[in-house]
Biotite code that builds the C-alpha atoms (Angstrom):
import biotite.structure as struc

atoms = struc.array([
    struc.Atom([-25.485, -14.444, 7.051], chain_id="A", res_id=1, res_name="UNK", atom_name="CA", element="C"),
    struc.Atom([-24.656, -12.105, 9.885], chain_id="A", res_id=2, res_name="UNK", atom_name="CA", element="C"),
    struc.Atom([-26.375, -8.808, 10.428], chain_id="A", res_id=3, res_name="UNK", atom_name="CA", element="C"),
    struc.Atom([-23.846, -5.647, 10.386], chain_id="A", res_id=4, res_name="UNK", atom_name="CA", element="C"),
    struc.Atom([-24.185, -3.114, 13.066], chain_id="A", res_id=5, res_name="UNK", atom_name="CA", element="C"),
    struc.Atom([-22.756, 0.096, 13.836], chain_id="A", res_id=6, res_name="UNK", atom_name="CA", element="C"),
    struc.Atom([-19.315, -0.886, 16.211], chain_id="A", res_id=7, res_name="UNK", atom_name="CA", element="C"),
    struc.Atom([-19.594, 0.911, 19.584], chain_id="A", res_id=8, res_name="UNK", atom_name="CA", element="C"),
    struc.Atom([-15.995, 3.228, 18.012], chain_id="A", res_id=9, res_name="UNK", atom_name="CA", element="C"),
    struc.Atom([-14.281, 3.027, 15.314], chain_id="A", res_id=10, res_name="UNK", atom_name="CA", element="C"),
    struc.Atom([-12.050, -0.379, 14.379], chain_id="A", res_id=11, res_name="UNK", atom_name="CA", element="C"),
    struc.Atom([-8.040, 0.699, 16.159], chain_id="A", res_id=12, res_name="UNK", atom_name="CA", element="C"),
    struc.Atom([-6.927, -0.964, 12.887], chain_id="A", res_id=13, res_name="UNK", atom_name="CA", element="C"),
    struc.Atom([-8.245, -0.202, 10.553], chain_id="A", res_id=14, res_name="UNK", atom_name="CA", element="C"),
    struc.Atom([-10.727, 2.993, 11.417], chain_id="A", res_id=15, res_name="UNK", atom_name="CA", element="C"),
    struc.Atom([-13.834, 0.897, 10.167], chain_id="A", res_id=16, res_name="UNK", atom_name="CA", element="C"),
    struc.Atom([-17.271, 1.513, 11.944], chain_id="A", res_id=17, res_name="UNK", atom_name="CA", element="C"),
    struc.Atom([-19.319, -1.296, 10.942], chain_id="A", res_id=18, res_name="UNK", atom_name="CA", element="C"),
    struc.Atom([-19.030, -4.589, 12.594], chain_id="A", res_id=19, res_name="UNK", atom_name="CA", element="C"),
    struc.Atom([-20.708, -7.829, 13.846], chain_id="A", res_id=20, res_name="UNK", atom_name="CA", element="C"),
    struc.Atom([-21.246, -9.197, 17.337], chain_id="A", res_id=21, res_name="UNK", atom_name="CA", element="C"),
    struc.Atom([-20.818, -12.905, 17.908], chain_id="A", res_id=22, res_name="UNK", atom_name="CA", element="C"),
    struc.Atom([-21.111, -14.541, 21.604], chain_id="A", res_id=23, res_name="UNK", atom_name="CA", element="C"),
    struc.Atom([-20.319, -11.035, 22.797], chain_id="A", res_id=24, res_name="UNK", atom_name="CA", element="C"),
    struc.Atom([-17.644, -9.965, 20.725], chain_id="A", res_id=25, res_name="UNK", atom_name="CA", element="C"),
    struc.Atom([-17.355, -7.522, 18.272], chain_id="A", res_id=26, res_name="UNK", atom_name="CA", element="C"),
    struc.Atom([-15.469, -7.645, 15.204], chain_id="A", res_id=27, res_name="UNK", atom_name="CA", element="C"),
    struc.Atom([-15.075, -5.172, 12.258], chain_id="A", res_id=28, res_name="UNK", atom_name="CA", element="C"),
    struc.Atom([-17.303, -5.870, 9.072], chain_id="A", res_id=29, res_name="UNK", atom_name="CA", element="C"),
    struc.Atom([-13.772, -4.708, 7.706], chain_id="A", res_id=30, res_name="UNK", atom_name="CA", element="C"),
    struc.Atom([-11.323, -6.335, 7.945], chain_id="A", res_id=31, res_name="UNK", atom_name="CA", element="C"),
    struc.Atom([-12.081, -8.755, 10.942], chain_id="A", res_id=32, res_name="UNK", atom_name="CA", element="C"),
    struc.Atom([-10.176, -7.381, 13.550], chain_id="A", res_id=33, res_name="UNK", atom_name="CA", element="C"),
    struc.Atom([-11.368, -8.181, 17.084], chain_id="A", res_id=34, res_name="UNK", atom_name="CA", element="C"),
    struc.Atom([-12.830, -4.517, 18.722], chain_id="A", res_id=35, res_name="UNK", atom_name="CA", element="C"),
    struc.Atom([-11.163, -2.955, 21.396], chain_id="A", res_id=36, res_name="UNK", atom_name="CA", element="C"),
    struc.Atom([-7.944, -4.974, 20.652], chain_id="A", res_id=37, res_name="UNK", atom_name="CA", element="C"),
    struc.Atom([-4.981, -2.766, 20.298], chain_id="A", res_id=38, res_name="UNK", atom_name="CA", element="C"),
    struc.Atom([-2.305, -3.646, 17.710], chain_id="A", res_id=39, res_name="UNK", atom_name="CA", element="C"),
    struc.Atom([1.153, -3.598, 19.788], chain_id="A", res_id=40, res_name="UNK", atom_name="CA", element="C"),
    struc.Atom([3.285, -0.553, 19.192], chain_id="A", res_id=41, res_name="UNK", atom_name="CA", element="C"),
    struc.Atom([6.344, -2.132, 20.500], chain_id="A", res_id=42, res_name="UNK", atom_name="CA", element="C"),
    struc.Atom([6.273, -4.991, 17.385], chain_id="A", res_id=43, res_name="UNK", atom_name="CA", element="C"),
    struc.Atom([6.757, -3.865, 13.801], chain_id="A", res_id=44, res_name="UNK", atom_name="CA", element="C"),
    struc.Atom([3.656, -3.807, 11.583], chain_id="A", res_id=45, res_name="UNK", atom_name="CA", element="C"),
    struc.Atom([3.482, -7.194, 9.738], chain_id="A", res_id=46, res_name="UNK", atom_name="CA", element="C"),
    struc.Atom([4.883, -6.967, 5.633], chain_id="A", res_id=47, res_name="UNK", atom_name="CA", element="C"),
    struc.Atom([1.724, -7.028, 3.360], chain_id="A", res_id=48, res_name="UNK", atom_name="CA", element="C"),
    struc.Atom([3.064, -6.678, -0.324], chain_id="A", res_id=49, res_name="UNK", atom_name="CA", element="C"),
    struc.Atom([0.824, -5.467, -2.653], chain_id="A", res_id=50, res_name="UNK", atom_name="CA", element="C"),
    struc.Atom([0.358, -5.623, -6.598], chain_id="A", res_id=51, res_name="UNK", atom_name="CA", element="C"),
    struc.Atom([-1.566, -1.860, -7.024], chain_id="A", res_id=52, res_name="UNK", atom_name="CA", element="C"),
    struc.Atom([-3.404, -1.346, -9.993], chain_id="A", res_id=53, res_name="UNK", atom_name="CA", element="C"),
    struc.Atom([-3.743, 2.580, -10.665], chain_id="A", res_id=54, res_name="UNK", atom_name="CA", element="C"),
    struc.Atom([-5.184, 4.511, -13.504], chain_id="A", res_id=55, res_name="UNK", atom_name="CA", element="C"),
    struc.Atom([-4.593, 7.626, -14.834], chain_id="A", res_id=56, res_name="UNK", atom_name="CA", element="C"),
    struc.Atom([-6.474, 8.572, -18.141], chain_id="A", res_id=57, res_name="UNK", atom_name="CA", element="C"),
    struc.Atom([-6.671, 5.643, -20.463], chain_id="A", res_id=58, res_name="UNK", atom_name="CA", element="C"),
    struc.Atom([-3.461, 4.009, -18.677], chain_id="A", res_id=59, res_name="UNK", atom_name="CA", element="C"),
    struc.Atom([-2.336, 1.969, -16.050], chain_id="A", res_id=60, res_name="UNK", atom_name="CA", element="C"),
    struc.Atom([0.572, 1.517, -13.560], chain_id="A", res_id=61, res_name="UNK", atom_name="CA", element="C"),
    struc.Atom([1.059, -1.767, -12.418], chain_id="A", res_id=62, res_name="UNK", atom_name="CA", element="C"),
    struc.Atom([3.938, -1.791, -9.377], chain_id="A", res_id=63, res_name="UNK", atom_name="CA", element="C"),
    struc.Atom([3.748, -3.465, -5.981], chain_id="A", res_id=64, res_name="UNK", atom_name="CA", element="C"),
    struc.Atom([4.561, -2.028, -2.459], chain_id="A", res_id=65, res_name="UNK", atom_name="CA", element="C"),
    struc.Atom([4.930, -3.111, 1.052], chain_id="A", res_id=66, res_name="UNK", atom_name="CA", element="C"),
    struc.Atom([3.197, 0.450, 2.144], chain_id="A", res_id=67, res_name="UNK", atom_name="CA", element="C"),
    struc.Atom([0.865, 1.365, -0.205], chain_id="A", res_id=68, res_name="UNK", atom_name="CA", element="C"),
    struc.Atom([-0.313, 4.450, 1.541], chain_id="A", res_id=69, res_name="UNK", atom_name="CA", element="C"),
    struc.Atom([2.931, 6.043, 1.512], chain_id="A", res_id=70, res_name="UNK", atom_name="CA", element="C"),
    struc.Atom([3.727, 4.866, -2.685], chain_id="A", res_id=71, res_name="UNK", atom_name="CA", element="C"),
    struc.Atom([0.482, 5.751, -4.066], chain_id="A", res_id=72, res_name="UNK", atom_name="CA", element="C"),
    struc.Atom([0.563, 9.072, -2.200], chain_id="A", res_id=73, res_name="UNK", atom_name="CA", element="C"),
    struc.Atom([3.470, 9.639, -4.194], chain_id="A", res_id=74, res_name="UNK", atom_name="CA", element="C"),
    struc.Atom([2.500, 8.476, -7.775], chain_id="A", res_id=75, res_name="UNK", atom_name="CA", element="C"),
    struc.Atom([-0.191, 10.486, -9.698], chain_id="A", res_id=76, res_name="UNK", atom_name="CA", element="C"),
    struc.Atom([-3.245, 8.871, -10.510], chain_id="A", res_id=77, res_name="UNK", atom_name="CA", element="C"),
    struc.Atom([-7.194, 9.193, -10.878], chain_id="A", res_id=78, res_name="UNK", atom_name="CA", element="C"),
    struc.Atom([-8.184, 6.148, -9.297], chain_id="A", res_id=79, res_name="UNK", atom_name="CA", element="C"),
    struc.Atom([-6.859, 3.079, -7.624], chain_id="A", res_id=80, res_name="UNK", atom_name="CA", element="C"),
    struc.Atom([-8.383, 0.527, -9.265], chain_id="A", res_id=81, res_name="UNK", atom_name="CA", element="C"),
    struc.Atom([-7.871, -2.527, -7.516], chain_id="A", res_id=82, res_name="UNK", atom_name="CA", element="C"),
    struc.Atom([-5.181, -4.418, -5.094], chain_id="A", res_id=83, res_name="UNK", atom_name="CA", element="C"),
    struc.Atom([-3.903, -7.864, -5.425], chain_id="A", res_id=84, res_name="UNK", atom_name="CA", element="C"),
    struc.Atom([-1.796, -9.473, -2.636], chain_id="A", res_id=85, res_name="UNK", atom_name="CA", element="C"),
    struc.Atom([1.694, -10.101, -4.096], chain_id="A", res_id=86, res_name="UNK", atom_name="CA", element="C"),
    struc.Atom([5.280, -8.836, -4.484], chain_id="A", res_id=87, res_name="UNK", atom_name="CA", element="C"),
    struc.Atom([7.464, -8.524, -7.180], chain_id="A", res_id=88, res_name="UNK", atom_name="CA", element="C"),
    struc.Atom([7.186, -11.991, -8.607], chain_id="A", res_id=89, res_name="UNK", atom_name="CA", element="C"),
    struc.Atom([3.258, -11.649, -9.096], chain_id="A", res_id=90, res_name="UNK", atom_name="CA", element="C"),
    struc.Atom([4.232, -7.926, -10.643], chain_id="A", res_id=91, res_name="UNK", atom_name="CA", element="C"),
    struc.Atom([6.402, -9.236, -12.851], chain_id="A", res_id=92, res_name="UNK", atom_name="CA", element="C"),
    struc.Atom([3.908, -11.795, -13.523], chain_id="A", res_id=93, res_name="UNK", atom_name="CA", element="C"),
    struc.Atom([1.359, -9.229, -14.417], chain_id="A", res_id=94, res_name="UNK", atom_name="CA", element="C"),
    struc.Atom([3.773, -7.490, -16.566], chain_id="A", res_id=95, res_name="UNK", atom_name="CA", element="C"),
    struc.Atom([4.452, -10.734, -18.809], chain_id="A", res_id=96, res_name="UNK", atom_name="CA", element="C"),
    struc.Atom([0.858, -10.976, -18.785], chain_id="A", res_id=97, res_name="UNK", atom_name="CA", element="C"),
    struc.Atom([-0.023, -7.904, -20.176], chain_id="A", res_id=98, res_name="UNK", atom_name="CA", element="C"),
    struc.Atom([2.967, -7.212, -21.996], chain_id="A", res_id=99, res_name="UNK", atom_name="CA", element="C"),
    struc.Atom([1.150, -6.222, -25.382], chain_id="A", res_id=100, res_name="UNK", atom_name="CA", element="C"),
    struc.Atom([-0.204, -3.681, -23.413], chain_id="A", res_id=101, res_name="UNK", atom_name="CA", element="C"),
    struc.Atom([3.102, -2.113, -22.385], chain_id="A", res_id=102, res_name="UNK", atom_name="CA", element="C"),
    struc.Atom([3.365, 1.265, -23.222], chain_id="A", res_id=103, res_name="UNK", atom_name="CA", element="C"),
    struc.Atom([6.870, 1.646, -21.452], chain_id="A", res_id=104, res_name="UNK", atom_name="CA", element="C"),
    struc.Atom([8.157, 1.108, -17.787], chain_id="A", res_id=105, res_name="UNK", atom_name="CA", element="C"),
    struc.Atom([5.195, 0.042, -15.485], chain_id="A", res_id=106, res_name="UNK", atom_name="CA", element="C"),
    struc.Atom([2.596, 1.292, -17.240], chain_id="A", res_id=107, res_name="UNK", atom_name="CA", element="C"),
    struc.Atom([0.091, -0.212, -19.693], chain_id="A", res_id=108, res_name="UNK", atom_name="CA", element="C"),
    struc.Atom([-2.929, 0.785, -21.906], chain_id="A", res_id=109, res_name="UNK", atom_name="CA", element="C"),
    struc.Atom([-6.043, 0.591, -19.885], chain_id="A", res_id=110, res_name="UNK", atom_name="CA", element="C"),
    struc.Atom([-7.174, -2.456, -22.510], chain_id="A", res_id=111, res_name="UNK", atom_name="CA", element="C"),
    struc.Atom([-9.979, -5.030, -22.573], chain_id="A", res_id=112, res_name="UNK", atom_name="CA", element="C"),
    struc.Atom([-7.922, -7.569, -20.840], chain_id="A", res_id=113, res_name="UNK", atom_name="CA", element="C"),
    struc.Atom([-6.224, -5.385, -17.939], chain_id="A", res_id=114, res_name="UNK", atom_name="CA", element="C"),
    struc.Atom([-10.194, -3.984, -17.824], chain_id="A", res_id=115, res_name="UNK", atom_name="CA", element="C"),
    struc.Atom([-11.255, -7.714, -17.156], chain_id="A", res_id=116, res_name="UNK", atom_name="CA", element="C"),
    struc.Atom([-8.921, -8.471, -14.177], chain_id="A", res_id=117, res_name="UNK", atom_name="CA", element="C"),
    struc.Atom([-9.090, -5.148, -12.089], chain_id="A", res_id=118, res_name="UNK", atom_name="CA", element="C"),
    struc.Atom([-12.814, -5.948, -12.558], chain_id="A", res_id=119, res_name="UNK", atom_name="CA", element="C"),
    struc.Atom([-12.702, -9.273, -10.853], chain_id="A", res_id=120, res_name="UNK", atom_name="CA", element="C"),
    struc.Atom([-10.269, -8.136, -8.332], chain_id="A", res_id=121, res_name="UNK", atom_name="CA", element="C"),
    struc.Atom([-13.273, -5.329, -7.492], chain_id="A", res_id=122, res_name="UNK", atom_name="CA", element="C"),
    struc.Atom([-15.100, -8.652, -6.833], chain_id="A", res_id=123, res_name="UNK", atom_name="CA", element="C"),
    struc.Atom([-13.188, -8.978, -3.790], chain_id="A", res_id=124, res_name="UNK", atom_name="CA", element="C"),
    struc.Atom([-14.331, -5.537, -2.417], chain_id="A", res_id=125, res_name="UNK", atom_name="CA", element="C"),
    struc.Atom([-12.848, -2.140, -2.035], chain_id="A", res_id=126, res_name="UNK", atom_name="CA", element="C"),
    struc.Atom([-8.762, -2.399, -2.491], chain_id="A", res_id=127, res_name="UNK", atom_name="CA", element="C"),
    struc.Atom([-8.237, -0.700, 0.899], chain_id="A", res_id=128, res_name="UNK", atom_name="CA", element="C"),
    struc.Atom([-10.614, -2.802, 2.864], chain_id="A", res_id=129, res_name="UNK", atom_name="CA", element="C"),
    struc.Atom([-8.981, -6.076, 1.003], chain_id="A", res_id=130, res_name="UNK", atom_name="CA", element="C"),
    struc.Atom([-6.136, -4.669, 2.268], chain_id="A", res_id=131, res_name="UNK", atom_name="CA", element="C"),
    struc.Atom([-6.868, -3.680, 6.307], chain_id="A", res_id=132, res_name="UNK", atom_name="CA", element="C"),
    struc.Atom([-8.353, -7.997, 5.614], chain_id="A", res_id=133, res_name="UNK", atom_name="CA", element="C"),
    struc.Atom([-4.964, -8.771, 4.811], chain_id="A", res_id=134, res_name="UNK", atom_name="CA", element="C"),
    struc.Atom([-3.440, -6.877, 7.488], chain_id="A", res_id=135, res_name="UNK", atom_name="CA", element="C"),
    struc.Atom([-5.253, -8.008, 10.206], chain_id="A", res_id=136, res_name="UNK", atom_name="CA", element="C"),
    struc.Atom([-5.054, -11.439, 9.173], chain_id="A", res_id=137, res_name="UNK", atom_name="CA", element="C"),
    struc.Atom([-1.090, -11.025, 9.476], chain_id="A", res_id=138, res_name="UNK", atom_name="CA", element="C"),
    struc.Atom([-1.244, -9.308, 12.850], chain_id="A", res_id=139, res_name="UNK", atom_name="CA", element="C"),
    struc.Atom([-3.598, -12.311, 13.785], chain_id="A", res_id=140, res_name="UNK", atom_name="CA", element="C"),
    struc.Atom([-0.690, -14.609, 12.840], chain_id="A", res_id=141, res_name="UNK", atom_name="CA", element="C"),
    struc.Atom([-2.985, -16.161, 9.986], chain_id="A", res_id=142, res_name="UNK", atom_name="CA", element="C"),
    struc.Atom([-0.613, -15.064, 7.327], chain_id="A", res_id=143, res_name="UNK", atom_name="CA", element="C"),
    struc.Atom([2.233, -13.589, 9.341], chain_id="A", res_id=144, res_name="UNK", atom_name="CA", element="C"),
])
């Protein structure tokens, strides 16, 4: 288990402060991306589809996005309750799943089931560090 420690400034990915040193180099704590690298303007940011999971009251949009900053900005909601990565198949997926849930369009009542899975998606961490993970990974060419 590696100790976290305060990075020397913040993560240029991601804006995280936290990271771990290794051999001499520093990496965020979140979302792994190598400190004092600088993600190339001249190459468009890699496609990270997203299944979002937001609340609002007792209900819940499911929907998926390629920029999630810029949808959920636009969508009101309480809380975003978790991220899965995914496009439209996995949303439709979800859909099917939790069809008897389906109060109309995207969104569904905030039920048992739909409770259960955002919960172990939570598991993963917090859906915008999952998310600068999953980004880095595809500028790092893991996933890309």
């Amino acid at each position: 288990m590696s100790i976290v420690h305060r990075l020397p400034g913040p993560c240029l990915l991601c804006g995280g402060t936290d990271g771990h040193r290794r051999e001499g180099v520093w990496t965020c704590a979140t979302c792994g991306w190598r400190y004092g690298d600088v993600p190339d303007d001249d190459l468009p940011r890699p496609r990270v589809d997203v299944v979002y999971y937001l609340r609002y009251d007792r209900r819940v949009k499911i929907g998926t996005s390629m920029r999630p900053r810029q949808r959920l900005a636009s969508i009101r909601h309480e809380e975003l309750l978790a991220f899965e990565r995914g496009g439209r198949a996995l949303e439709q997926q979800r859909h099917r799943e939790f069809a008897e849930l389906r109060e109309g369009g995207e969104w569904f009542t905030f039920g048992t089931a739909l409770e259960v899975h955002t919960a172990g998606l939570r598991r993963a961490g917090p859906a915008w560090d999952q998310y600068a993970r999953w980004v880095s990974e595809a500028f790092r060419g893991s996933t890309y």
